[in-house]
Structures are given as structure tokens and as C-alpha cells.
C-alpha positions in Angstrom: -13.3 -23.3 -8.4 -15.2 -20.4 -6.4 -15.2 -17.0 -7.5 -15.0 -16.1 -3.6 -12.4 -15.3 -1.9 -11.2 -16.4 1.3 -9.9 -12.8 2.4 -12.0 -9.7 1.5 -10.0 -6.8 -0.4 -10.5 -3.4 1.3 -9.2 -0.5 -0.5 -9.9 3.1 -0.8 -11.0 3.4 -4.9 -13.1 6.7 -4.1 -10.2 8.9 -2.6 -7.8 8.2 0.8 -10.0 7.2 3.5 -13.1 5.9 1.8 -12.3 2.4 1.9 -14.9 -0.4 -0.3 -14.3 -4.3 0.4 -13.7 -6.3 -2.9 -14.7 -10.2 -2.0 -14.6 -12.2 -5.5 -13.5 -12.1 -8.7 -16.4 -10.3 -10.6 -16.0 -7.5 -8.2 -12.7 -7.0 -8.7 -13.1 -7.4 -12.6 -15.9 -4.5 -12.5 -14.0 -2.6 -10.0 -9.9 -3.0 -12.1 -12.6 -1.7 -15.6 -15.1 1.3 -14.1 -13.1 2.6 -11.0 -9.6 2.1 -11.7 -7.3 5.3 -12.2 -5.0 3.9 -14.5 -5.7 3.0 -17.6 -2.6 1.0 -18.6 0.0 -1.1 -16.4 1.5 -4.4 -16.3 -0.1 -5.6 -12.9 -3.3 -4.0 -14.4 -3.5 -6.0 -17.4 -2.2 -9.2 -15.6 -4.8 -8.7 -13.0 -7.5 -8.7 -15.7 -6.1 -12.0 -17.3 -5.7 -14.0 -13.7 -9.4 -12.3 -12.9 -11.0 -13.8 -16.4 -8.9 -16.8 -16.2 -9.8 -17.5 -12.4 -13.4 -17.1 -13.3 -13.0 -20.0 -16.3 -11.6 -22.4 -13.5 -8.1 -22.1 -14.9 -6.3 -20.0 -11.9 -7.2 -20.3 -8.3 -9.4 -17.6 -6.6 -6.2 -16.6 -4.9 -4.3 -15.9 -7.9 -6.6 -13.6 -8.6 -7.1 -11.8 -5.0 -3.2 -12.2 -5.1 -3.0 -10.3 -8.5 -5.8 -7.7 -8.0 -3.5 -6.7 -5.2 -0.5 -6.2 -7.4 -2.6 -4.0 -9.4 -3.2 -1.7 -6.7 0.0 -1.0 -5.5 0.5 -0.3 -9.0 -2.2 1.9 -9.4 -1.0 3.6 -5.9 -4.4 2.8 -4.1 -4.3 2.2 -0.1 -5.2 -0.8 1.3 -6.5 -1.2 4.2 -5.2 -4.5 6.0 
């Protein structure tokens, strides 16, 4: 399974406005464990398992655009459609 996603992620991590374009599963990975501002959540640490798990072939590179998605409306990050 790729680790690239159909449909790029763009979401302002460095403050409203500043928007960076996550496009596969290893950015998203680095990006939900050096620039997230939460620390703890439940779409957080599901996002982590669909990310690792998506990566290992077991979960679609969707899943895990899908659920790195849920984490930041969780986190309250905008996302620029």
C-alpha cells in the first residue's frame, strides 16, 4: 500500500494563517509527534495507530489521511480545504 496520499492535507500547525500541506503518512506521523499542540486525545492517539498501522500495509492510506484529519479537529487546527 502507498504511503501517499491521494489528497494533500493543508493545515495551519504554525498559528492561523500559516497553512503547511501534509501529503503521506510519515509526514503526518512527524507532524501529530513534533508540532502537535495537544499532547493527549482520542483522535490523537487513534491517528498515531491508523498512521503506524497504514505504513505496515495493514490500513489504507486513506484511513490514515481520514484519521489525521480527526485529530485536527480535535486538536482545533484549521484546515484549509
Amino acid at each position: 500500500m502507498s504511503n501517499d496520499w491521494n489528497k494533500g492535507v493543508s493545515l495551519a500547525l504554525e498559528g492561523p494563517g500559516t497553512f503547511t500541506t501534509i501529503t503521506n503518512n510519515q509526514q503526518a506521523s512527524w507532524a501529530l509527534i513534533e508540532d502537535w499542540p495537544l499532547e493527549d486525545g482520542e483522535a490523537l492517539d487513534a491517528a498515531l495507530l491508523t498512521l503506524e498501522a497504514a505504513m505496515k500495509g495493514k490500513k489504507s492510506a486513506e484511513a490514515a489521511r481520514l484519521s489525521f484529519i480527526a485529530a485536527a479537529h480535535e486538536a482545533g487546527i484549521e484546515i484549509k480545504e
